[in-house]
N, C-alpha and C positions, 0 to 999 in steps of 0.2 A: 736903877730903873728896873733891871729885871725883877729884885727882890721884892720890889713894890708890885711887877704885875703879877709875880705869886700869888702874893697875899694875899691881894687884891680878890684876884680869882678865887682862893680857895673861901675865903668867906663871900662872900656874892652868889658863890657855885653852890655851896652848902646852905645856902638861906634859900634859894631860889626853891633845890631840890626839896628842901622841904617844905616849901609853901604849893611846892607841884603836888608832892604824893600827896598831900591833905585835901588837896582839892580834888586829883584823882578819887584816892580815898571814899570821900562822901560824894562826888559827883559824877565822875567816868566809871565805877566796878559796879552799880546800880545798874546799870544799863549795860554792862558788858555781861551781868549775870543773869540779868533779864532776858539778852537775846541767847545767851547757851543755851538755854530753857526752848525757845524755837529751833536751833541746831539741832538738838537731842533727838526732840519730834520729829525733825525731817525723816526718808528712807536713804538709805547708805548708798549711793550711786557713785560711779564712774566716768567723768564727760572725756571723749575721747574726739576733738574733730565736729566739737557739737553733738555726738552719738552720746546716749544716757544708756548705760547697757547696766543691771544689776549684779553685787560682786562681794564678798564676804568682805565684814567690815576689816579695814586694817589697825596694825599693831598700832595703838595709841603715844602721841608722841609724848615727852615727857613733857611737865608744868608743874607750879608751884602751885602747891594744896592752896581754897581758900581759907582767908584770916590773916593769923601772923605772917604766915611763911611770905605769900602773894606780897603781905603788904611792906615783908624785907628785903626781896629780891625789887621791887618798883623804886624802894628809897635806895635803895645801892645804884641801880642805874639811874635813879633820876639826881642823883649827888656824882657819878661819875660821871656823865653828861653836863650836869652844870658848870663844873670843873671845865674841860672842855670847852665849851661855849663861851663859858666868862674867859679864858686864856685866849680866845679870840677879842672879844671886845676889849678886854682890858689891854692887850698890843696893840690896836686900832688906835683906843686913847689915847695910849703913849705915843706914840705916832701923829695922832693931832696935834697932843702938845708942843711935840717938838717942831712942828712947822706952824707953832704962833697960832694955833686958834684956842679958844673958850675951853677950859674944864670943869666942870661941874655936872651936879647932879642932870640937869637939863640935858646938858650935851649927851651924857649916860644914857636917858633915857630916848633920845633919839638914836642911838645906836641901837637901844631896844627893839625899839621900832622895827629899824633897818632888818633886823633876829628875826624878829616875830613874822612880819613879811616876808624876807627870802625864804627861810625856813620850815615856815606852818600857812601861812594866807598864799602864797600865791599857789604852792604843789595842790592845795586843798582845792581849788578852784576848778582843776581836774580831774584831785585824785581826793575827796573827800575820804576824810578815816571812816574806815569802817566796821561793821562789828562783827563778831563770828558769824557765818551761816550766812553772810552778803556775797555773791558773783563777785571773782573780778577778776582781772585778765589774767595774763603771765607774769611772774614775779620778776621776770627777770627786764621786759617791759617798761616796768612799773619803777624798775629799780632805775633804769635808765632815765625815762621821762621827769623822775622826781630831781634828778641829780641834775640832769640839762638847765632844768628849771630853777632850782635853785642858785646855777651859777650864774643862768643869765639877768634872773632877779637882782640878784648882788652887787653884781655888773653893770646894769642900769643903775639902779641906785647910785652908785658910786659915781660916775658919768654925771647924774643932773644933779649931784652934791659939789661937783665941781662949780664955784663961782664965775661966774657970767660968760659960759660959754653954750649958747644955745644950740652949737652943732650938735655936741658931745650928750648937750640933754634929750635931742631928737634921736641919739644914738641908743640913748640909754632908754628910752620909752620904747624905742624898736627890741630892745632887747629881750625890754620886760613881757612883751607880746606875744617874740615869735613860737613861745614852746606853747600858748596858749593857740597860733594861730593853726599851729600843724597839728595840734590837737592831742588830747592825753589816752594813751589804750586802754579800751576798754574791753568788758567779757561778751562772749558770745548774747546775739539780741534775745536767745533761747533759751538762756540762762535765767530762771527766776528764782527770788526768796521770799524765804518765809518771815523775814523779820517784818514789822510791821513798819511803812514808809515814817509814823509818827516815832517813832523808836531811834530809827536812824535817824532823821533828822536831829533831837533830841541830843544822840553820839557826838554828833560834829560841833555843835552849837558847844556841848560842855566840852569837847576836844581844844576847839579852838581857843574854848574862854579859858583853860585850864594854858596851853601854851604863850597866850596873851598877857598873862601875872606873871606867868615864867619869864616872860624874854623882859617886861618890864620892870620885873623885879632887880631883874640882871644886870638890868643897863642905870635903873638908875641908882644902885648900889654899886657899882662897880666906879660911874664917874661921883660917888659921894668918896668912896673910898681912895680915889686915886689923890684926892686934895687934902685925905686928910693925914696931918701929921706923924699919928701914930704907925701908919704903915710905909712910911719913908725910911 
């Protein structure tokens, strides 16, 4: 079993990753290069406590040049990440299986789901992605609320996947709610940009649809693979 959720993962993880960057590729760095162009423009300020005081620009952090470089450092993480992700779903699976439910491609691709939702749709709902030169709060915040949120997405889900118990799925719908109900941090209301609201929108839409092939990719390649012979 183990050797099979390898497998399993590394190809799922590696299809995935590459159907991401491609899509990244021609649909998220269009727009990510679009909004630097408004960054650029901006003037170099300071927000201290909501105070905008003016302050010589700082030492540029490092990044990968664009073109190749951008678009090898994206495929390394988005093939190390798939990795990752698929060694999640693909344990789930086996875990299905072994208490007597359904494996197949189908089943995969509702674990996708499950990816795609905890992971990308619910944090998004809060914390839309966003593009250079966008306000937004504390990272550290941010880093919090997204994490809350994804476990308690999870966690629901998992609850009203459980068969005919409708306490557990009233548990699980509370779950999925509360990071939405205490609400996600946001930046100062005095904080504006310059990116154009069409632009950002634009951002999420292709974020979301680019993570949407990812997790579906993932899942239902992962339950095609788990059935098939070759990688037993």
């Amino acid at each position: 079993m183990f050797r099979r959720i390898i497998t399993a993962a590394l190809i799922a993880g590696a299809v995935a990753g590459l159907v991401a960057t491609g899509l990244q590729t021609t649909r998220v760095w269009p727009l990510i290069l679009a909004a630097e162009t408004f960054e650029d423009a901006a003037p170099t300020q300071a927000h201290h406590h909501g105070a905008t005081t003016p302050m010589a620009a700082p030492a540029e952090a490092w990044a990968p040049s664009d073109g190749t470089e951008r678009m090898l450092y994206t495929l390394l993480f988005n093939l190390l990440a798939g990795f990752g992700f698929a060694l999640l779903v693909n344990a789930g699976l086996a875990l299905s299986q072994a208490a007597g439910r359904r494996l197949d491609s189908l089943t995969g691709l509702l674990w996708g789901c499950a990816g795609f939702a905890g992971f990308a749709l619910a944090p998004a709902l809060g914390l839309p992605p966003e593009l250079p030169g966008m306000p937004a709060a504390e990272l550290f915040d941010r880093q919090v609320w997204w994490l809350a949120t994804v476990l308690a997405t999870l966690t629901g889900i998992g609850l009203i996947a459980l068969p005919r118990n409708p306490g557990l799925a009233l548990l699980g719908l509370a779950l999925i709610a509360a990071p939405h109900i205490v609400g996600a941090p946001h930046p100062m209301a005095d904080e504006t940009s310059r990116v154009p609201a069409a632009l950002a929108a634009s951002f999420v839409s292709a974020s979301l649809a680019t993570a949407a092939v990812f997790w579906l990719t993932l899942g239902a390649l992962s339950g095609w693979l788990q059935r098939s012979p070759q990688v037993r």
